[in-house]
Legacy VTK file of the C-alpha trace (Angstrom):
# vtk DataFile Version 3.0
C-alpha trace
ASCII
DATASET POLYDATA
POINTS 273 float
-27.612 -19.719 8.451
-29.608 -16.701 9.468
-28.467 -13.298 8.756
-28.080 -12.758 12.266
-25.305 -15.589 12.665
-23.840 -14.868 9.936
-22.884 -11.241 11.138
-21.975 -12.767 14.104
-19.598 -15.226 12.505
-18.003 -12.121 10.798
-17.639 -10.652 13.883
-15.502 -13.621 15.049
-13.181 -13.570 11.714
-12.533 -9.987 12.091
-11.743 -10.744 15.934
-9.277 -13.571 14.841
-7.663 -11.276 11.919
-7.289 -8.793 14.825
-5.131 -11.289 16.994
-3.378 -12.982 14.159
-1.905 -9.323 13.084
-1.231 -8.651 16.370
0.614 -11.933 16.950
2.313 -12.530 13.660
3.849 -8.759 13.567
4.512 -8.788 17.515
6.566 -11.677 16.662
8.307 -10.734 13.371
9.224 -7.654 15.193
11.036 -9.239 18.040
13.028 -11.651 15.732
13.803 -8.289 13.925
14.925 -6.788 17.251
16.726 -10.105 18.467
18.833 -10.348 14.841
17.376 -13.988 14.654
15.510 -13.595 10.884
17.210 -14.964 7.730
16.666 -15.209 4.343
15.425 -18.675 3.733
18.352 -20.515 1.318
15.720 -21.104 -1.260
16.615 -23.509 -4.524
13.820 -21.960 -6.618
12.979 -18.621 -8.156
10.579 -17.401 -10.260
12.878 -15.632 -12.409
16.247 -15.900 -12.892
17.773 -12.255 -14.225
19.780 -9.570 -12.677
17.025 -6.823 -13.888
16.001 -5.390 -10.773
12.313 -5.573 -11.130
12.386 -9.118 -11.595
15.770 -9.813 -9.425
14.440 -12.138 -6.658
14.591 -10.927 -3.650
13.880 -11.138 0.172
12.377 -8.249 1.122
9.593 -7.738 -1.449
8.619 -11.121 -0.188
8.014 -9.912 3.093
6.259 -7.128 2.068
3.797 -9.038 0.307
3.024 -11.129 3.343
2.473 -8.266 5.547
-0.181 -7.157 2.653
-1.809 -10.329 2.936
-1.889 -10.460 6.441
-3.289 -6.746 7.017
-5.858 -6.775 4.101
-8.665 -8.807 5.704
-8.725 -5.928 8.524
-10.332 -3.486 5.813
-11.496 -6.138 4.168
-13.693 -7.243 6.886
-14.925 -3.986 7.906
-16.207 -3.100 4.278
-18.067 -6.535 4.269
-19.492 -5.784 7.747
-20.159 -1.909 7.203
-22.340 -2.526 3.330
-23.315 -5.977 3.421
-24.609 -6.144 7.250
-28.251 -6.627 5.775
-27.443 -8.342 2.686
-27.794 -11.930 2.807
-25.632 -13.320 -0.041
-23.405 -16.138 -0.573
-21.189 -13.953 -2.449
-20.206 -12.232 0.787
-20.045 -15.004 2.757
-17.752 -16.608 0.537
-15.414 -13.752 0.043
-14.910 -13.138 3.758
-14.109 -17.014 3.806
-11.251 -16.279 1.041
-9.793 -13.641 3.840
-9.351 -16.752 6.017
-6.631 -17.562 3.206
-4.833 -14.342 3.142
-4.571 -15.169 6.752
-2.712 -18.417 6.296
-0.734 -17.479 3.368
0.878 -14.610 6.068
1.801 -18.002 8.264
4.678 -17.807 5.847
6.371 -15.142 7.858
6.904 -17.312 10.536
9.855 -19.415 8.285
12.449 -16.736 8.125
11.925 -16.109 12.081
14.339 -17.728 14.498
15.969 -19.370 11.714
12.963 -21.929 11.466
13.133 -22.770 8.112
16.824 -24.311 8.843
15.185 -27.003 10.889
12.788 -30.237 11.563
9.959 -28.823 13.460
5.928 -30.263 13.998
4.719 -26.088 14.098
7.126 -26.270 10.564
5.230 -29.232 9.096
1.917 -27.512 10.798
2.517 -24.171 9.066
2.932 -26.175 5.746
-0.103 -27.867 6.096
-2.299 -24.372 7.197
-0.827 -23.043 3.971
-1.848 -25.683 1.872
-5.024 -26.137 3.179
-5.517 -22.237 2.173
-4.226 -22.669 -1.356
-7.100 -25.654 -1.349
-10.109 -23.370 -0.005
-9.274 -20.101 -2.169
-10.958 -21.502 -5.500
-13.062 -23.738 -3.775
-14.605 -20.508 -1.629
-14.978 -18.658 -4.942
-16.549 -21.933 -6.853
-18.917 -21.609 -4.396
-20.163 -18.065 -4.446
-20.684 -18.579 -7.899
-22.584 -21.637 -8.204
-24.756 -21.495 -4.972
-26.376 -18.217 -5.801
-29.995 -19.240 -5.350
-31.747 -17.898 -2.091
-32.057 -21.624 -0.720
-28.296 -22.125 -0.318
-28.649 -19.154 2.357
-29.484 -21.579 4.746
-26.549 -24.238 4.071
-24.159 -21.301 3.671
-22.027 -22.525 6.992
-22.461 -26.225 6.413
-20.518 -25.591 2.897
-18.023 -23.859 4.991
-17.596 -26.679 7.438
-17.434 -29.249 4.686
-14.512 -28.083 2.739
-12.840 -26.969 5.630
-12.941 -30.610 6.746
-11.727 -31.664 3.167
-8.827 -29.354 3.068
-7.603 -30.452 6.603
-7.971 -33.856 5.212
-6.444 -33.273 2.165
-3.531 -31.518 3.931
-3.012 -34.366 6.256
-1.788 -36.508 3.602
-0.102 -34.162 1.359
3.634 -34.961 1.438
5.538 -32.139 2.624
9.105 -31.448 1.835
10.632 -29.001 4.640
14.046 -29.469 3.579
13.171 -27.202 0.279
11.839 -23.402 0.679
11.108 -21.638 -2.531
12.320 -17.908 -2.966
8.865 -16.909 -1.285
9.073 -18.493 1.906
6.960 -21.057 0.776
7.386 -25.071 2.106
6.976 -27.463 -0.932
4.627 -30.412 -1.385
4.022 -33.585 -3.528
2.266 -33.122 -7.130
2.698 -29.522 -7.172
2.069 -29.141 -10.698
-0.955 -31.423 -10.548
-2.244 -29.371 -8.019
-1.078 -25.777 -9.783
-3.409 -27.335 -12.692
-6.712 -28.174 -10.937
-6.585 -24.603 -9.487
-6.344 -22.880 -12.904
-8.908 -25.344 -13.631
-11.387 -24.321 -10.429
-10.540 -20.912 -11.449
-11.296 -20.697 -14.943
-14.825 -22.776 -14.384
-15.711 -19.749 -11.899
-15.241 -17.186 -13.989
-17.098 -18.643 -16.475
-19.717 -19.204 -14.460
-20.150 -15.707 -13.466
-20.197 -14.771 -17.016
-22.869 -17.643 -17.977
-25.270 -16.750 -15.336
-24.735 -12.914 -16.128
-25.867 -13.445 -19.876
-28.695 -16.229 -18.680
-30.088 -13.403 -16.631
-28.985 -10.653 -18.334
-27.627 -9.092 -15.373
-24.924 -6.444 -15.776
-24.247 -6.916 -12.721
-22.844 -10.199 -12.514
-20.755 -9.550 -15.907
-19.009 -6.806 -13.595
-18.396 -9.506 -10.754
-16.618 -11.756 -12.972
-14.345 -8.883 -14.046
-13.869 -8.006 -10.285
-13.147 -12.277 -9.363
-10.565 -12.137 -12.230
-8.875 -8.985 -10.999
-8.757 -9.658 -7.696
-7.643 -13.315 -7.945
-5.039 -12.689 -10.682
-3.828 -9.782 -8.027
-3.707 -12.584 -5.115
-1.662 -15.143 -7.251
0.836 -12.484 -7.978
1.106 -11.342 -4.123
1.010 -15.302 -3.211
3.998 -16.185 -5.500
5.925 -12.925 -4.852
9.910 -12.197 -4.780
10.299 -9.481 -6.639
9.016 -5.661 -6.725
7.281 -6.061 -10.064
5.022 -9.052 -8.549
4.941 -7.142 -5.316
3.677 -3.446 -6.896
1.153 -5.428 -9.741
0.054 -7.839 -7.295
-1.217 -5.253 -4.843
-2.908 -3.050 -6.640
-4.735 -5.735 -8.681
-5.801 -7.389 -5.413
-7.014 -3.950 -3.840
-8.839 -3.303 -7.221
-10.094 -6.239 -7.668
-11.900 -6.815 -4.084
-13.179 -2.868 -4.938
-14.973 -3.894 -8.054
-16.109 -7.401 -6.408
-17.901 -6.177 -3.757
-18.973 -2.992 -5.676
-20.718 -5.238 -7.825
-22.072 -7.711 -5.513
-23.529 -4.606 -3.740
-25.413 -2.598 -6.515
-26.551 -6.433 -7.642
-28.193 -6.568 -4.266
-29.345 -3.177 -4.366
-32.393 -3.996 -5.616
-33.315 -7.244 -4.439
LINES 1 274
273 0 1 2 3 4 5 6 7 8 9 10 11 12 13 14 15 16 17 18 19 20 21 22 23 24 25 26 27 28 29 30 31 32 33 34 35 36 37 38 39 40 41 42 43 44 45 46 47 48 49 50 51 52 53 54 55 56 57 58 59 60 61 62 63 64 65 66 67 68 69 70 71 72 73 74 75 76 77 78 79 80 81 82 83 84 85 86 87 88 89 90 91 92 93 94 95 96 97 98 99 100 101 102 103 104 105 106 107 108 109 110 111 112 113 114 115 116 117 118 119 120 121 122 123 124 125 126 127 128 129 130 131 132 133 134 135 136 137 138 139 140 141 142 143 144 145 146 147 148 149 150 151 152 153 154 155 156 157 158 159 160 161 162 163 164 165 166 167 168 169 170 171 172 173 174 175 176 177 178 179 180 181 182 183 184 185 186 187 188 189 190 191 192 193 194 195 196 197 198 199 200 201 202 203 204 205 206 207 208 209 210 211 212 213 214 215 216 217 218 219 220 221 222 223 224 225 226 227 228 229 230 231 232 233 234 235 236 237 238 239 240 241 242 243 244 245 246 247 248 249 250 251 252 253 254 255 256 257 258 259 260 261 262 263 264 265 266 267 268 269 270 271 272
């Protein structure tokens, strides 16, 4: 992928984001306005405790969606406004991960028209775009820290394309479980805790990989973009599991933070390149 399609490919994503804001809030809005959204009658909840930092509830869930859905916007137009020279898999990667903040905000969608009270194909679809987001997120970041060599500029999109296809396939077979919403407006699946697992695991291997290849090439630099991957993704688990204000306060600011001291990083790491 040349630099030149790349930028253009950004140019798409922040188009999309655009629209899917647009969309998602027009039509939150107007369920708002036509009394038709509910509180999902959830059977699971993070914590169970009247303390009202922790007390689950429905509207710090929303909240955190709306952050999720708006942050690629700025997100996007940082990536675009430093990094429009700077080839780097890091960046390409990272505006892929926006792509799952998009999907996670699908989740607004359940409490609309009451949708989450019935048997629906866009309710099984919006269970299997979410998954398929929670699939790419560590995959996206596996793979801005191990394909870091200048050759991998060129497969850049064909990585893209191939665990896009993966997750879709993955997603198609996933068993889905509509009749159960957790407290964050989130549809269940088979082997949950199987999957939970291998995404601490995909996780943990790319942070330490940022770390190894910052002390094999004794590059501050990369030290300080591990730092800023752990932030930030610690931040997005927070905001991704969210129902109450403690998760909803912590989660943003790590997540803002965190992208901050990513790209800050990735960008005086290219500096001199």
């Amino acid at each position: 992928m040349t630099l030149n399609d790349r930028n253009h490919f950004f140019m798409v994503l922040q188009l999309l984001f655009t629209i899917s804001c647009l969309l998602i809030t027009g039509i939150f809005i107007y369920a708002l306005a036509t009394h038709t959204v509910s509180q999902p009658e959830y059977t699971t909840s993070i914590f169970k405790t009247n303390f009202i930092l922790l007390r689950s509830s429905f509207l710090p869930t929303i909240l955190s969606l709306f952050i999720l859905l708006f942050i690629p916007l700025p997100g996007m137009y940082i990536v675009y406004r430093y990094f429009e020279k700077t080839q780097s898999n890091e960046v390409f990667f990272f505006a892929c991960f926006l792509i799952t903040c998009t999907t996670e905000a699908s989740r607004l969608f359940l409490p609309c028209f009451d949708m989450w009270q019935t048997y629906s194909p866009f309710l099984v679809f919006i269970g299997r775009i979410i998954f398929c987001g929670r699939v790419l997120c560590p995959l996206f970041f596996l793979m801005a820290a191990l394909l870091t060599s200048t050759e991998q500029h060129m497969y850049m999109f064909r990585n893209f394309n191939l665990l896009i296809a993966a997750s879709f396939i993955l997603a198609s077979f996933i068993p889905l479980n509509t009749m159960t919403v957790t407290s964050s407006c989130l549809i269940t699946w088979g082997y949950n805790q199987f999957f939970n697992i291998i995404q601490i695991i995909i996780y943990i291997i790319t942070a330490s990989s940022f770390f190894i290849n910052a002390h094999l090439q004794e590059i501050v630099e990369l030290h300080e973009e591990g730092i800023g991957f752990i932030v930030l993704i610690i931040g997005y688990l927070l905001l991704i599991h969210t129902d109450n204000y403690l998760f909803l306060v912590t989660g943003s600011f790590l997540l803002a933070y965190g992208i901050r001291q990513y790209l800050r990083a990735i960008h005086r790491l290219y500096l001199w390149k």
